[in-house]
VOPAGU-2260 file (C-alpha; in pm, 1 decimal, decimal comma):
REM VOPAGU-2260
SITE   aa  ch    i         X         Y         Z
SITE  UNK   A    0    -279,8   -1126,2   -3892,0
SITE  UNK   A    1    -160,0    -746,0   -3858,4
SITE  UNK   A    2      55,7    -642,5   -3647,8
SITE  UNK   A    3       9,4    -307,8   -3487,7
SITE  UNK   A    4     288,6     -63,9   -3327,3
SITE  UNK   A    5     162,3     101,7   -3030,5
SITE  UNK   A    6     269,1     383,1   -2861,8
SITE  UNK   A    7      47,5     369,1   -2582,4
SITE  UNK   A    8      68,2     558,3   -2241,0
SITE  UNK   A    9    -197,4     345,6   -2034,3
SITE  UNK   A   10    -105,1       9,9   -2122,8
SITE  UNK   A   11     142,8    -164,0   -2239,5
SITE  UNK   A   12     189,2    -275,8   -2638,0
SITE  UNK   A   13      98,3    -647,9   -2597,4
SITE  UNK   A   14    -210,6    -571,4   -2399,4
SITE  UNK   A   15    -396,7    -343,1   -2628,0
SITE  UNK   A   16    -360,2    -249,6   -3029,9
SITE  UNK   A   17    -321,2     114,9   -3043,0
SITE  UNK   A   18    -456,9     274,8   -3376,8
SITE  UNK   A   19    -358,2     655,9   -3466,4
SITE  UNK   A   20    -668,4     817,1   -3565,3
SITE  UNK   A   21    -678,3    1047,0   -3888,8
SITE  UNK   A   22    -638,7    1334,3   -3663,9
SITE  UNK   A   23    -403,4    1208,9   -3538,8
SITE  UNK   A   24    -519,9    1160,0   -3146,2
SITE  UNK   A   25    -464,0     814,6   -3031,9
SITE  UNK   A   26    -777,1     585,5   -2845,7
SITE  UNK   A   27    -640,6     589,9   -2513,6
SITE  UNK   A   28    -916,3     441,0   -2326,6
SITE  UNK   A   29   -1279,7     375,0   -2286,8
SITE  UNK   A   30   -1308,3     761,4   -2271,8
SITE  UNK   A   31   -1194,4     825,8   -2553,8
SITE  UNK   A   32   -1442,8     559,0   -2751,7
SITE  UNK   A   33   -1728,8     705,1   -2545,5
SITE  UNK   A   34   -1629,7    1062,3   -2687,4
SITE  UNK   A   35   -1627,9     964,1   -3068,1
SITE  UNK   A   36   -1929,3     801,4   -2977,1
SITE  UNK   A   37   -2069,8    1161,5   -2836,0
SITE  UNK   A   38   -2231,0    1018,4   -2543,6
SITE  UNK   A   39   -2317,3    1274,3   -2313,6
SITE  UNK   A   40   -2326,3    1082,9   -1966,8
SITE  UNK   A   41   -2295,7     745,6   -1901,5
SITE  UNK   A   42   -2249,3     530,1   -1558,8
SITE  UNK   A   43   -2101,8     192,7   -1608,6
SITE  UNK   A   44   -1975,7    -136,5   -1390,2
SITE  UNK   A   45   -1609,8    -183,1   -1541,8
SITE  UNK   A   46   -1540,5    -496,1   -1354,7
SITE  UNK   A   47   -1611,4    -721,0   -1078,9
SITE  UNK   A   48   -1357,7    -953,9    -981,1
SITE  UNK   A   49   -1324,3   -1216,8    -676,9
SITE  UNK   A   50   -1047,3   -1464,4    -666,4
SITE  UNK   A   51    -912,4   -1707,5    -366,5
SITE  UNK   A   52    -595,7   -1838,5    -289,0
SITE  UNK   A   53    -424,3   -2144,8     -73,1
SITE  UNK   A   54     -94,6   -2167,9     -19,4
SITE  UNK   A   55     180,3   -2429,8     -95,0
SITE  UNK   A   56     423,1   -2390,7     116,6
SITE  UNK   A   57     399,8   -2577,6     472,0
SITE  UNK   A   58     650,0   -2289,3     573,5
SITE  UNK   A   59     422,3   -1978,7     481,2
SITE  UNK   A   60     289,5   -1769,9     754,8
SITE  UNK   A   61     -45,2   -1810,3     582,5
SITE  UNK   A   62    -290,6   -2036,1     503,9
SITE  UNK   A   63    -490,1   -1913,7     247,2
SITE  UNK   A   64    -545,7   -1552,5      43,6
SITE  UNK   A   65    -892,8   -1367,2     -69,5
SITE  UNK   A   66    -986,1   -1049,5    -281,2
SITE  UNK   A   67   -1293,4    -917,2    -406,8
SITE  UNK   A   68   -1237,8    -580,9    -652,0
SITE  UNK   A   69   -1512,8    -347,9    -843,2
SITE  UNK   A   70   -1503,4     -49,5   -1010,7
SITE  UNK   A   71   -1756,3     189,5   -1154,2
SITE  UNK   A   72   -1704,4     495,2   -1383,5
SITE  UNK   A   73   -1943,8     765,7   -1431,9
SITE  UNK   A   74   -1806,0     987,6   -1763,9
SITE  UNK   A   75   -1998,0    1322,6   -1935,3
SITE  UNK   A   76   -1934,0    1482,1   -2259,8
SITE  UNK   A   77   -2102,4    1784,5   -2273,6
SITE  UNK   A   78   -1958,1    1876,5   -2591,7
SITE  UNK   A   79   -1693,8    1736,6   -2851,8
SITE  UNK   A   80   -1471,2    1915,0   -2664,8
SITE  UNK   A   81   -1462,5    1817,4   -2358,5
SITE  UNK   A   82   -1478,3    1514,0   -2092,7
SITE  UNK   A   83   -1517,1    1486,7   -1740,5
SITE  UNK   A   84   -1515,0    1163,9   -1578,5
SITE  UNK   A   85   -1500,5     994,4   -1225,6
SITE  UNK   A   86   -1411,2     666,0   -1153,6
SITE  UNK   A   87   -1414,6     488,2    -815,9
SITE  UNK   A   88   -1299,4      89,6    -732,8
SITE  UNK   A   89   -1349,8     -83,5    -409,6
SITE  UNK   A   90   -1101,4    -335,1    -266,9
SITE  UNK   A   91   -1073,8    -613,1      -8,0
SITE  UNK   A   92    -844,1    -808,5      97,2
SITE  UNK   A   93    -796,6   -1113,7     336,9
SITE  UNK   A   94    -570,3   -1308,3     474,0
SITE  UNK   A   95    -566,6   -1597,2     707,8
SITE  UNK   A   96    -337,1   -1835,4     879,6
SITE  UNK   A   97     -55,6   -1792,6    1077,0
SITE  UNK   A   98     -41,6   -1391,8    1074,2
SITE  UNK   A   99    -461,2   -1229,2     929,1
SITE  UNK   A  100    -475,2    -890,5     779,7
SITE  UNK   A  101    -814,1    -786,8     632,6
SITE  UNK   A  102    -851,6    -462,2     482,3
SITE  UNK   A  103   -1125,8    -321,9     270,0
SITE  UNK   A  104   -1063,4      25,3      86,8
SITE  UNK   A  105   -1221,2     306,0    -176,5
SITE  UNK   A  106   -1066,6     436,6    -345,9
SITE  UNK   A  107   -1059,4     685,3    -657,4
SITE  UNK   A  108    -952,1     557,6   -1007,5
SITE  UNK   A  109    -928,6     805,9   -1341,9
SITE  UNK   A  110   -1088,0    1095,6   -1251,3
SITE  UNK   A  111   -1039,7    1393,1   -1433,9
SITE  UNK   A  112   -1164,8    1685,9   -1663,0
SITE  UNK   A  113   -1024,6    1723,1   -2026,6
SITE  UNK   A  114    -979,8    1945,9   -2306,4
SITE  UNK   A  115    -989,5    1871,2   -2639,3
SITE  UNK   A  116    -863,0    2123,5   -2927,1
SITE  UNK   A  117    -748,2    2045,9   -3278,4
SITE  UNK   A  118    -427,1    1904,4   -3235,7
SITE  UNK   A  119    -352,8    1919,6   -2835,7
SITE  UNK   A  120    -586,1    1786,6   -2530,8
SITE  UNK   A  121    -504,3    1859,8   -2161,8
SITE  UNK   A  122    -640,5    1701,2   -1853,7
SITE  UNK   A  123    -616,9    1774,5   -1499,4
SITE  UNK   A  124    -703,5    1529,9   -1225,0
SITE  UNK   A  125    -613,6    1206,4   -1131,9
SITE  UNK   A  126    -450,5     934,7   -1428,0
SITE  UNK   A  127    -266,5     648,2   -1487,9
SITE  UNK   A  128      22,3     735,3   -1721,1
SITE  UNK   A  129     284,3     461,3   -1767,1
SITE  UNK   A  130     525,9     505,4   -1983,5
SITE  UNK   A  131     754,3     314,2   -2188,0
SITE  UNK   A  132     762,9     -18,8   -2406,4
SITE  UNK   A  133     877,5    -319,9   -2237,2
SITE  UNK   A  134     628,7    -545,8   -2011,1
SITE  UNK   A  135     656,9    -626,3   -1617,1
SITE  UNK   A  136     943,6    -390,1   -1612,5
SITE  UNK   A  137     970,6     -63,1   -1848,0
SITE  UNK   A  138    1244,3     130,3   -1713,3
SITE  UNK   A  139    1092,2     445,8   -1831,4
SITE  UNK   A  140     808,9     389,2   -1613,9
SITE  UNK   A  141     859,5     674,0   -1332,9
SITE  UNK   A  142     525,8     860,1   -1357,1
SITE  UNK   A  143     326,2     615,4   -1227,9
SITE  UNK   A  144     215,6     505,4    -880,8
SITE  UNK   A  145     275,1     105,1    -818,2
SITE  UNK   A  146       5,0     -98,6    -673,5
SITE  UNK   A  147     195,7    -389,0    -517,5
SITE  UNK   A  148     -88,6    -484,4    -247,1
SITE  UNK   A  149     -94,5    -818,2    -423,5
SITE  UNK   A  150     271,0    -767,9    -556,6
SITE  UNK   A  151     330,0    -911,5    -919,3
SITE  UNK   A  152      13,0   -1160,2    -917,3
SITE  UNK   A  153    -136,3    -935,7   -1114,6
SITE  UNK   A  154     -80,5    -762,8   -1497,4
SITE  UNK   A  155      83,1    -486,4   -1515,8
SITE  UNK   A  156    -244,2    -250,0   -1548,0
SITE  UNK   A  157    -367,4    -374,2   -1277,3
SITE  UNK   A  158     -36,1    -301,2   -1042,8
SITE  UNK   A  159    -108,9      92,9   -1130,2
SITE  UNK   A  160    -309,2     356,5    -948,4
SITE  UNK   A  161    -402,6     672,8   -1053,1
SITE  UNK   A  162    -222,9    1005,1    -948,2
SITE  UNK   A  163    -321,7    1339,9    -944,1
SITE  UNK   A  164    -139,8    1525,8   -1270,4
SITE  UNK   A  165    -189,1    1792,4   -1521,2
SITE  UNK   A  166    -114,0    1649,3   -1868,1
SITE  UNK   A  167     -42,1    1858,8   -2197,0
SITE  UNK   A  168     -51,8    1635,5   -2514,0
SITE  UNK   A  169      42,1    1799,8   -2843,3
SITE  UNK   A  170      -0,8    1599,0   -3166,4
SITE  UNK   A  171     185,3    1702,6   -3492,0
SITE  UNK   A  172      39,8    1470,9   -3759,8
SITE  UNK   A  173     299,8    1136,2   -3635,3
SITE  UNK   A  174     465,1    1241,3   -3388,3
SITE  UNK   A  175     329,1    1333,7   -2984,8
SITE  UNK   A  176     495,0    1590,5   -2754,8
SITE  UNK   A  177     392,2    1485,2   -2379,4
SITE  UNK   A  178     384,7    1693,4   -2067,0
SITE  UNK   A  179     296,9    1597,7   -1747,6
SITE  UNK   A  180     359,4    1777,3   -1414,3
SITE  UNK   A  181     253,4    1590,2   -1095,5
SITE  UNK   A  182     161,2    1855,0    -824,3
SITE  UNK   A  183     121,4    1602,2    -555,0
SITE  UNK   A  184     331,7    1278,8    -480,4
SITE  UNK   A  185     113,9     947,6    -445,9
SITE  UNK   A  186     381,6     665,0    -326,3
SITE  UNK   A  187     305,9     344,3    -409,6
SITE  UNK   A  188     -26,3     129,7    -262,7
SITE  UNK   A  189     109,6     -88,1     -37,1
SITE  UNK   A  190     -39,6    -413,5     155,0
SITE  UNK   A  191     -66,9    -386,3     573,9
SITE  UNK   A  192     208,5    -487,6     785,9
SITE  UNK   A  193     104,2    -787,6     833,4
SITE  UNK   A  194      27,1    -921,4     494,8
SITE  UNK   A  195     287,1   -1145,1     302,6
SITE  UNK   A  196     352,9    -924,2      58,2
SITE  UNK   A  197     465,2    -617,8     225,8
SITE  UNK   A  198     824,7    -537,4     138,0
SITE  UNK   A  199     973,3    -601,3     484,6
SITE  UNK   A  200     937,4    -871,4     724,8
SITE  UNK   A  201     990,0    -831,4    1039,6
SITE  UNK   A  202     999,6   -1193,1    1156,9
SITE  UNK   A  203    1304,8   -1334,3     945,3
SITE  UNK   A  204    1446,5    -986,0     958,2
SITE  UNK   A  205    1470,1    -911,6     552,1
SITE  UNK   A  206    1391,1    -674,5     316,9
SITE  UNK   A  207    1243,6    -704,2     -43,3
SITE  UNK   A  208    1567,5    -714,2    -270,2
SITE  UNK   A  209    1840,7    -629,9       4,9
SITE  UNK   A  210    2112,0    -923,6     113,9
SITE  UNK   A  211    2059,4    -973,4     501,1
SITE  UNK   A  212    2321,7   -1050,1     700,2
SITE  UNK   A  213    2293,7   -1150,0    1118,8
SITE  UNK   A  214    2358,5    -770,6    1257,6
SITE  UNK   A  215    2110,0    -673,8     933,2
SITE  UNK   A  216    1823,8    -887,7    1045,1
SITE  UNK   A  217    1899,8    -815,1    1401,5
SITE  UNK   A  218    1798,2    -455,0    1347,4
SITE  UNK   A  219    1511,5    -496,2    1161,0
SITE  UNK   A  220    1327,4    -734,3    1379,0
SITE  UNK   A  221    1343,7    -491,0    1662,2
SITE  UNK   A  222    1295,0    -169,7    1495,9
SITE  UNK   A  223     933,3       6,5    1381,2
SITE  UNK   A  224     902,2      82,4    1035,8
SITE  UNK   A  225     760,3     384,8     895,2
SITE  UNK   A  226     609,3     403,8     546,3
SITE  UNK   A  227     481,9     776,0     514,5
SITE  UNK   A  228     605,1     973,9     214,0
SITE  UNK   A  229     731,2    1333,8     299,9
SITE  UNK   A  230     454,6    1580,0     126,6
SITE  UNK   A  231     611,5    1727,9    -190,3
SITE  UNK   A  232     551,6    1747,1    -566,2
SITE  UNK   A  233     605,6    1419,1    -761,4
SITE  UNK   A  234     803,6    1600,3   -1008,0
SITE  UNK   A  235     756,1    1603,9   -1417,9
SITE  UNK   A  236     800,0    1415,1   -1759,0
SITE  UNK   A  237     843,6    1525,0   -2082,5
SITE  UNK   A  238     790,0    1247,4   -2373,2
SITE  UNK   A  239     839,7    1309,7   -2737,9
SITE  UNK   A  240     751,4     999,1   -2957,8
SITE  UNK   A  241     700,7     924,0   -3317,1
SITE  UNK   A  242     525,3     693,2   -3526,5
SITE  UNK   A  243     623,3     604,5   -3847,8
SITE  UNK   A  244     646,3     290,5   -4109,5
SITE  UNK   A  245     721,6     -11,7   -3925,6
SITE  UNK   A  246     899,3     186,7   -3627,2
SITE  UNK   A  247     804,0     357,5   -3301,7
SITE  UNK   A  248     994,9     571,4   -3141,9
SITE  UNK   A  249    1038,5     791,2   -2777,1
SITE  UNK   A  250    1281,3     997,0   -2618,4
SITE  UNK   A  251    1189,0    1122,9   -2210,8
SITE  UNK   A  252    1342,5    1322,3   -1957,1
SITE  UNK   A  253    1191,7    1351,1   -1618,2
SITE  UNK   A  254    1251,2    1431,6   -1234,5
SITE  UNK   A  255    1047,8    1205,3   -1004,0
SITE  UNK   A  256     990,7    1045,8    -702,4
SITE  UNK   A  257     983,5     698,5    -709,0
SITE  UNK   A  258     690,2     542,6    -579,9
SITE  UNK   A  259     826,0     229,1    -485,1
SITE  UNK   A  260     977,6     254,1    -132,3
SITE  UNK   A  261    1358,4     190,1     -61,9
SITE  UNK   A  262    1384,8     123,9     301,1
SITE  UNK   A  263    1665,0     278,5     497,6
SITE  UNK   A  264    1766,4     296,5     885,9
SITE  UNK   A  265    1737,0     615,4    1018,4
SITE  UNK   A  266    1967,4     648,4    1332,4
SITE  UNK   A  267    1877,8     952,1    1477,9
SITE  UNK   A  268    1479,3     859,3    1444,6
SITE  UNK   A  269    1569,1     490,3    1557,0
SITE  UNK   A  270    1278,7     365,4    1243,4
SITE  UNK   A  271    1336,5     176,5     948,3
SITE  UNK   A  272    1183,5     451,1     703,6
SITE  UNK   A  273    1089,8     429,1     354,5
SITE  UNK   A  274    1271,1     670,7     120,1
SITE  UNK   A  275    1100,5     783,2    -184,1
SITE  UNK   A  276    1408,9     914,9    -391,0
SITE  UNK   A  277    1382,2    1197,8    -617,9
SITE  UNK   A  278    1573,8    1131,6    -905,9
SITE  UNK   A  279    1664,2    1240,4   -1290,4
SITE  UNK   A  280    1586,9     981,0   -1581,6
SITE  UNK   A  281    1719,6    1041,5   -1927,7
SITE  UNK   A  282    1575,8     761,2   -2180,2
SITE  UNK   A  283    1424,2     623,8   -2489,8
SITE  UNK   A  284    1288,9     350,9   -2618,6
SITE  UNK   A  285    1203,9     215,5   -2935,8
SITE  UNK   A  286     945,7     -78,2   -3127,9
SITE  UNK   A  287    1061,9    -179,1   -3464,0
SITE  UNK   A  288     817,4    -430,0   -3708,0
SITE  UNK   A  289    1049,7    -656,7   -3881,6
SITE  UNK   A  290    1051,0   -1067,7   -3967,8
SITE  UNK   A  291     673,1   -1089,9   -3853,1
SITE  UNK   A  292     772,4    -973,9   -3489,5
SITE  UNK   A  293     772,7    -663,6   -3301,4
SITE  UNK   A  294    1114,6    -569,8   -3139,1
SITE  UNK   A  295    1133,6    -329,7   -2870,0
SITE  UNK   A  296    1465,1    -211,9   -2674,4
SITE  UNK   A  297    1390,2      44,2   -2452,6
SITE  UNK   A  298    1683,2     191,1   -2191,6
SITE  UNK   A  299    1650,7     506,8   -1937,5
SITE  UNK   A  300    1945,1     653,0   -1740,8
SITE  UNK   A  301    1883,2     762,0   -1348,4
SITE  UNK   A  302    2118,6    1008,6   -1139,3
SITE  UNK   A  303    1999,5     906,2    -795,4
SITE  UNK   A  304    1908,3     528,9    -716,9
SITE  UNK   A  305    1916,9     398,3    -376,4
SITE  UNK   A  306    2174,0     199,4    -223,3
SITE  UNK   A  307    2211,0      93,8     124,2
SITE  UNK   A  308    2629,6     101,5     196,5
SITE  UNK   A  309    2735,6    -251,8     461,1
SITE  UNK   A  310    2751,9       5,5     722,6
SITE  UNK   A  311    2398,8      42,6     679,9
SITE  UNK   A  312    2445,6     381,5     557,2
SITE  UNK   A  313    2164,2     518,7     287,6
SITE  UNK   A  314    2374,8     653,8     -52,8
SITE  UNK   A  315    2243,9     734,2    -370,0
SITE  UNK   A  316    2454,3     633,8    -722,6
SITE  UNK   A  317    2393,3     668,0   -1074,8
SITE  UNK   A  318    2226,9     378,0   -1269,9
SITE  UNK   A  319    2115,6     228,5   -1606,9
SITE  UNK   A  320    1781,2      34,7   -1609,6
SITE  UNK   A  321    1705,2    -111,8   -1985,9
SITE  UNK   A  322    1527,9    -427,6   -2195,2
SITE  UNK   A  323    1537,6    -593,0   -2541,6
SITE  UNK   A  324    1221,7    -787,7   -2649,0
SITE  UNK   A  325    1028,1    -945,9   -2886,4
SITE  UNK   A  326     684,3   -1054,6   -2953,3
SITE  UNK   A  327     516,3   -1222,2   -3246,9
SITE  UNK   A  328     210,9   -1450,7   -3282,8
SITE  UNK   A  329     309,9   -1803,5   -3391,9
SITE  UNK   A  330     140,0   -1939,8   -3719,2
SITE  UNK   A  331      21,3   -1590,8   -3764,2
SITE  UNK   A  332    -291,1   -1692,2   -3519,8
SITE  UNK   A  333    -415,1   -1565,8   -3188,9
SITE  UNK   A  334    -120,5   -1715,9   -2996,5
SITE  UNK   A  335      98,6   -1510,0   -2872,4
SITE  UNK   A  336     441,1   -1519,2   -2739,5
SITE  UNK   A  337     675,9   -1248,1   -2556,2
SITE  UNK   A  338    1002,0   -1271,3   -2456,3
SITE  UNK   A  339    1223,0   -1017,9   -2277,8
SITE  UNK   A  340    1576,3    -965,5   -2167,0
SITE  UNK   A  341    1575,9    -687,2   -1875,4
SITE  UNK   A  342    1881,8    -541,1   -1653,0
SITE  UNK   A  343    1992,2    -253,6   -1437,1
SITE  UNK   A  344    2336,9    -181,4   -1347,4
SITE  UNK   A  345    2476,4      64,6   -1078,6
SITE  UNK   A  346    2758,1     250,2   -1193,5
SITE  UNK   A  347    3089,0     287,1    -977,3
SITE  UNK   A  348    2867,0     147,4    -648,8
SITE  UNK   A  349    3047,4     174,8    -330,1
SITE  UNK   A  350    3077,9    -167,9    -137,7
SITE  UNK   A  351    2685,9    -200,6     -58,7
SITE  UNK   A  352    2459,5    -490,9      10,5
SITE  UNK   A  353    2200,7    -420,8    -282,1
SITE  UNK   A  354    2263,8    -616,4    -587,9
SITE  UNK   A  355    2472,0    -403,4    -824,4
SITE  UNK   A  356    2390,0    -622,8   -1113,8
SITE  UNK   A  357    2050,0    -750,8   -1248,3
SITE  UNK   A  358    1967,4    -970,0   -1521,2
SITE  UNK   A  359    1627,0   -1134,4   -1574,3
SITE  UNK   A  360    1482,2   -1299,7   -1904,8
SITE  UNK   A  361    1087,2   -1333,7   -1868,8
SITE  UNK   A  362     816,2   -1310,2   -2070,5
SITE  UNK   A  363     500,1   -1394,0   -2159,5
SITE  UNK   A  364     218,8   -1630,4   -2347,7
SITE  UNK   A  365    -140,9   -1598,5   -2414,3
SITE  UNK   A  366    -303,8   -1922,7   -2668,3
SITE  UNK   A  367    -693,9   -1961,4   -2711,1
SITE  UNK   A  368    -850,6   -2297,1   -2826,3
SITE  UNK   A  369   -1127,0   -2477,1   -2805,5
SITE  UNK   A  370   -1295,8   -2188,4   -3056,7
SITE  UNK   A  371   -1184,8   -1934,6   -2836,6
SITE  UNK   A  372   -1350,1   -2068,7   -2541,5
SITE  UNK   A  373   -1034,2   -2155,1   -2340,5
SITE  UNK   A  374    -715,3   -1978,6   -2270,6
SITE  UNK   A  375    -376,4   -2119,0   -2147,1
SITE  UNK   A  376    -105,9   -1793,6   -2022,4
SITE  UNK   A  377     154,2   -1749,9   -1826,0
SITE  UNK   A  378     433,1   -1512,0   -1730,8
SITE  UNK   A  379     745,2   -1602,4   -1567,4
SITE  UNK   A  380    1089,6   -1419,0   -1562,7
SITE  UNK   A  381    1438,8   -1623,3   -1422,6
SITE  UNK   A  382    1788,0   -1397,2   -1281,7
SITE  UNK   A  383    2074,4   -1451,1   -1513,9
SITE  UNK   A  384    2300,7   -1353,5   -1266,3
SITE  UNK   A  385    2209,8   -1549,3    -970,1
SITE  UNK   A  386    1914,9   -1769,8    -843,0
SITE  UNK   A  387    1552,8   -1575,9    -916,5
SITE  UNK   A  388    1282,5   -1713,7   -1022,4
SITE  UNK   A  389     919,3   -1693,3   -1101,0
SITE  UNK   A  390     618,6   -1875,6   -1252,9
SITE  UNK   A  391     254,3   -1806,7   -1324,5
SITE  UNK   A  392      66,7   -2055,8   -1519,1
SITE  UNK   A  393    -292,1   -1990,1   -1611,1
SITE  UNK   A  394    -581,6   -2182,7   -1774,5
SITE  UNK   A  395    -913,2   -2026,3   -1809,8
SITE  UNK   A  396   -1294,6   -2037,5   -1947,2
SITE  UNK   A  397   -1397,7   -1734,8   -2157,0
SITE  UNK   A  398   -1714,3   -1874,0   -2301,2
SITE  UNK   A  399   -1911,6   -1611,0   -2112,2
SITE  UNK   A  400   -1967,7   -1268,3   -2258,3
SITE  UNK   A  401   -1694,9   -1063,0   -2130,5
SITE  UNK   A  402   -1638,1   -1300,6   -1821,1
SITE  UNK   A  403   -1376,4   -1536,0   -1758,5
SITE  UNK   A  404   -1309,1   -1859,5   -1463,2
SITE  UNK   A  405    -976,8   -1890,0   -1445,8
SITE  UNK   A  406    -658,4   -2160,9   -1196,0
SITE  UNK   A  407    -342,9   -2006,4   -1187,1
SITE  UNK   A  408     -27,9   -2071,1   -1008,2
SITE  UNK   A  409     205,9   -1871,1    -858,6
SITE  UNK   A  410     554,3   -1975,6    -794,8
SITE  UNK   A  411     840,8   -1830,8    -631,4
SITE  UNK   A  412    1212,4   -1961,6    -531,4
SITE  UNK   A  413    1540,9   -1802,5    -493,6
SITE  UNK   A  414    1878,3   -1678,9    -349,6
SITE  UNK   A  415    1913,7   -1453,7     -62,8
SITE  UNK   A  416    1842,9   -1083,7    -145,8
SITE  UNK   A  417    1627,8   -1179,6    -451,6
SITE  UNK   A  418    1260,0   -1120,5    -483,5
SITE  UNK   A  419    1230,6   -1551,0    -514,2
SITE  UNK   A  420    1415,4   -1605,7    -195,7
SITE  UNK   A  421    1188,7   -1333,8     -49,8
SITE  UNK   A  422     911,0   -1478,4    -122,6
SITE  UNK   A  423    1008,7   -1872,6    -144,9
SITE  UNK   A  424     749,4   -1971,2     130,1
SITE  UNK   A  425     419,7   -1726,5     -42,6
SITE  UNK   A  426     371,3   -1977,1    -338,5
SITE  UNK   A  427       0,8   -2009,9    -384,3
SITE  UNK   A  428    -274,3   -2139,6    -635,7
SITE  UNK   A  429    -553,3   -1968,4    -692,8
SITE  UNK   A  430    -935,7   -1974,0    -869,9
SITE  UNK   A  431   -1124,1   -1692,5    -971,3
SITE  UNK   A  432   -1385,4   -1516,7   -1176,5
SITE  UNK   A  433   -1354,8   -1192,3   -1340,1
SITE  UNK   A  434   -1598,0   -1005,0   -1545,1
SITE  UNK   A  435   -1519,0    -638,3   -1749,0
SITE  UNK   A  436   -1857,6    -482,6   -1922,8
């Protein structure tokens, strides 16, 4: 088997090979295939997808989970120079039990227009650009817009949305100088109030990855919570990376918003609001081919994280997210396994009640048998430094053409202020189909 380096900026390396064309413009996407192909319009169903959910836990404030997704793309090349494409995908949700929440949504995927010249391309509309190296979390990844309106039961692409961006991609033989500027901010997609996975409930008085204490709780049960992003720019990225014999390479600076929301008491409003903090990020990472693996380390400094001081006081300190991994295909077959070590430390934090040290291990396994009929995966990831843990199992049929049936488990446990103990009571298992023409 070969082994590929990838260097790609829509996916991550373990979920699609990346090969440099003799041009030395990478295939990015199905755009990119339909261009070399020189189709000049084309309307296509990229995926259906329906999957259902019960929960495990006596203790959950739901009984049972549904989703139905689809997404069509309509894409024009009226020349070898240039592309224009719209995408759309439809969403719905449901949730019933102790607290419902249905919601059904459009809303618009990668949508953009594109120019091509010899050795640059620049597009302008909306994309999915996520940076970086390691899986589940690249801490490089500050472009993008999270979709956690399922949280992590999904793969990583599929926990992205597209933002609105102008993109400048210059190509000198190897190596790639990347420009993005994103005019408007798109915060993350997040899941109703009343859904288990939104980052702050109200009834035990906690917040997603905060320590809660009795006056802590207190507040938040009785306050309203605002979620609305302040309109701005979402700030820029510049990437220069590098491909060479056996070794990848990056190096990024950029000054974003964070999509994610860090939720802070404002006193003067009397609201628990979300802060979106804007924030510098100095970082590289790197994918090296050596003793049949791929290793990838990949580490980004930021100037302004959020912390949350025990007088419930919002502060900002300087941090270092990073990750060392490894994949490689045992028996040089279709199995594959990848394994990650992942951390962030706050530098010279003030007594605060975030966690000022992180350190997960996780990873991932995909093996097909049966002649390719079946497939057993799984991700999980377990703190280092205190109680976190999670575990998603997953057998499924992929006889069909380009469909698979698939039972998967989702399991979560841990300490206070960890995303287990958050979640402890929302383990599910779950059965669904998926198809992608």
């Amino acid at each position: 088997m070969t082994i590929e380096l990838s260097d790609d900026d829509t996916l991550p390396a373990s979920e699609e090979e990346i090969l440099i064309e003799p041009d030395g413009l990478s295939d990015t996407g199905s755009e990119e295939r339909a261009m070399v192909e020189s189709s000049d319009f084309s309307l296509k169903l990229d995926e259906l997808w329906g999957e259902y959910g019960v929960m495990t836990h006596s203790a959950s404030n739901a009984n049972g989970l549904g989703y139905l997704h689809g997404q069509v793309t309509a894409l024009w090349t009226p020349s070898s120079r240039w592309d224009l494409q719209a995408s759309v995908r439809a969403d719905g949700y449901s949730q019933h039990g102790g607290r419902d929440w249905d919601h059904a949504e459009l809303d618009y995927d990668e949508t953009f227009i594109r120019y091509r010249g010899d050795n640059f391309r620049i597009t302008a509309g909306a994309q999915k650009i996520l940076w970086g190296r390691i899986d589940e979390f690249p801490p490089t990844d500050r472009l993008s817009t999270q979709d956690i309106t399922r949280y992590i039961m999904d793969d990583l692409a599929d926990r992205r949305r597209a933002s609105p961006a102008i993109r400048y991609e210059h190509f000198f033989g190897d190596q790639k100088l990347d420009l993005v500027f994103l005019p408007w901010f798109r915060e993350a997609e997040l899941p109703g109030y009343s859904s288990l996975w939104f980052p702050v409930n109200q009834q035990t008085g906690q917040i997603l990855g905060l320590k809660s204490t009795p006056a802590f709780a207190a507040l938040i049960k009785s306050v309203p919570v605002d979620v609305d992003a302040s309109d701005s720019d979402g700030g820029f990225g510049l990437r220069y990376s590098g491909t060479g014999e056996g070794l990848d390479y990056a190096l990024t600076v950029q000054k974003t918003r964070q999509s994610l929301p860090y939720f802070s008491f404002n006193n003067a409003r009397g609201v628990l609001e979300a802060k979106y903090q804007r924030s510098w990020l100095l970082g590289g990472d790197v994918g090296i081919e050596a003793m049949g693996a791929i290793w990838r380390f990949e580490a980004g400094w930021m100037s302004d994280a959020p912390v949350t001081r025990l007088d419930g006081s919002y502060d900002t300190v300087k941090s270092v997210n990073w990750g060392a991994g490894v994949e490689f295909f045992p028996g040089d077959g279709d199995a594959r396994v990848n394994l990650q070590l992942t951390g962030i430390n706050h530098d010279d934090a003030p007594a605060v009640i975030d966690r000022t040290e992180i350190y997960l291990f996780g990873g991932s396994f995909e093996v097909p048998f049966a002649h390719e009929q079946w497939r057993l995966k799984g991700r999980f990831y377990k703190g280092l430094d205190t109680h976190d843990l999670y575990l998603n199992p997953e057998i499924a049929y992929t006889g069909w053409d380009s469909q698979e049936v698939y039972l998967e488990a989702h399991y979560f446990e841990g300490a206070d202020g960890t995303p287990g103990g958050y979640h402890e009571d929302n383990s599910l298992l779950a059965v669904g189909w998926r198809a992608k023409f």
